[in-house]
Structure formats: C-alpha cells, structure tokens
C-alpha positions in Angstrom: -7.5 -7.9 -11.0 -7.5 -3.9 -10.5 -8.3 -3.8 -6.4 -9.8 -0.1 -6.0 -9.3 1.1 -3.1 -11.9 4.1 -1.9 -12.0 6.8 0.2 -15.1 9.1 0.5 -14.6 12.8 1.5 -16.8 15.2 1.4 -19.2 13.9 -1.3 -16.1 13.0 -3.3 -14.8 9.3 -4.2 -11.3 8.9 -4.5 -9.1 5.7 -5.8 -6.4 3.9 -5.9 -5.1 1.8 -8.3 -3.5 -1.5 -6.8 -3.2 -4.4 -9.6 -3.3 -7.7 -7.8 -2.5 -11.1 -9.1 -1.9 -14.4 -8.2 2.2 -13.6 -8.2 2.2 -9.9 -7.6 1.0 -6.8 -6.8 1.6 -3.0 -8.4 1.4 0.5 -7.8 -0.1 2.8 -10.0 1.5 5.2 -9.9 5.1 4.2 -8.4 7.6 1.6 -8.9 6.8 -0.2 -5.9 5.7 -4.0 -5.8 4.8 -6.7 -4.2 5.7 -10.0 -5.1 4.4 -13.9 -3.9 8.3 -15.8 -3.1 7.5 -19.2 -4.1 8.5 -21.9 -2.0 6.7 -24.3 0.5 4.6 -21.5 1.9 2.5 -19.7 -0.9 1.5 -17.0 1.8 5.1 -15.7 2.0 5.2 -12.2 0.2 8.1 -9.9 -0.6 6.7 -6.3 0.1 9.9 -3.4 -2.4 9.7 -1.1 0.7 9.7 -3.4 3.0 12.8 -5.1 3.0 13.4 -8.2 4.8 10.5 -8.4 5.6 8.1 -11.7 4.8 4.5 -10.7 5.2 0.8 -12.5 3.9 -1.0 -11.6 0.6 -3.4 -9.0 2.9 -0.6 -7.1 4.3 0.4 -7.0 0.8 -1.7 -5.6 -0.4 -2.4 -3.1 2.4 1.5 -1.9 1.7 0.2 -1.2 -1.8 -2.4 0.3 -0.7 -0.1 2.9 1.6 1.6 3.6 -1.4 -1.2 4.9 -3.3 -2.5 6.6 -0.3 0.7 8.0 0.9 2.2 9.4 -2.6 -0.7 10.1 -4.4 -1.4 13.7 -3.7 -5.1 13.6 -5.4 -6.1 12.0 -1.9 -7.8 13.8 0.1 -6.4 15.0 3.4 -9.1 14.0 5.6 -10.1 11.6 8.8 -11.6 8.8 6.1 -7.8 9.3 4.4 -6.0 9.0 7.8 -8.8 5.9 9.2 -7.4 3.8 5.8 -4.0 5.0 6.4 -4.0 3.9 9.9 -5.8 0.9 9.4 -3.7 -0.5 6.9 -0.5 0.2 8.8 -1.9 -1.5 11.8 -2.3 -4.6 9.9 1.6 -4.5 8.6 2.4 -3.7 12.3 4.2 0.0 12.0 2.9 3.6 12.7 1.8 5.5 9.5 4.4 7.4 10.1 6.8 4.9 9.9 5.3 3.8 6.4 5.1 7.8 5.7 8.8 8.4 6.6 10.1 5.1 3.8 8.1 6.1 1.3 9.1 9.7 1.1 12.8 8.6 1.4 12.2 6.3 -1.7 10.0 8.9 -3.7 11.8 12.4 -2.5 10.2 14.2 -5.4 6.7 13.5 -4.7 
C-alpha cells in the first residue's frame, strides 16, 4: 500500500511517498524504515531513527511520514508543512525539532 501523505499550499498539492505494509514501512526517498518486531505483541514497531525505541503502527508511520517531510526539500515551507510536521511529532512524543535535528545528522547531505 503507497500511504500519500498531502500537504496543500498555496493552490499546490504536495506528496509523500510512505509504502506501508503489513511488516514494514519505507521512505521514498531515504534509507529509512520501519519495521513490525514480531513477537506476542503485533503492535510493537522498530522505528531506523529511532533507536530503542518500541512504538505502534501509527507512530510508524507518522516517523515515516517526518522523514518525507523533513528531507524532502520539494515540500513546501509553509504553516500546512509545519501543522503536519508538528502534528506528527506530537504523536511520537518529541519536538520537530528533535525529529529535525536526527534526521539531518543521519542525512548530512540533504
């Protein structure tokens, strides 16, 4: 399943491209994943840049999505941009930020 993820600015539509499945979750347009740790619990997800970290299928997808938002510079810098952004780091419980700082120290060349 592609999830597409959009954000309207200024008359424009812009998306991300999260690939979801029942085991995992990609990135686009970086090597980050997500991926479902089996075990007892099937909610128990592994998030790449978010080590040690155990967090549910929605706030997996809502790091994925912070990836796309975050590194893909064909987003637009705008307050429907920074809502998402904010809204999806609320749900993993860190600033974006936080989730801004990570990602640029894993992708210095973006």
């Amino acid at each position: 399943m592609l999830l597409r993820t959009e954000v309207k600015s200024a008359g424009q539509r812009q998306n991300s491209r999260v690939y979801v499945c029942a085991w995992s979750i990609t990135s686009g347009i970086a090597d980050e994943f997500a991926e479902r740790i089996p075990g007892i619990k099937e909610t128990d997800w592994r998030v790449s840049w978010l080590p040690g970290r155990l967090v549910t299928r929605e706030q997996a997808i809502a790091a994925m999505e912070l990836v796309e938002l975050l590194l893909d510079p064909a987003h637009p810098n705008d307050p429907a941009t920074h809502a998402t952004i904010a809204a999806a780091a609320t749900l993993l419980g860190i600033r974006p930020i936080d989730a801004a700082a990570v990602l640029s120290e894993r992708h210095p060349r973006r």
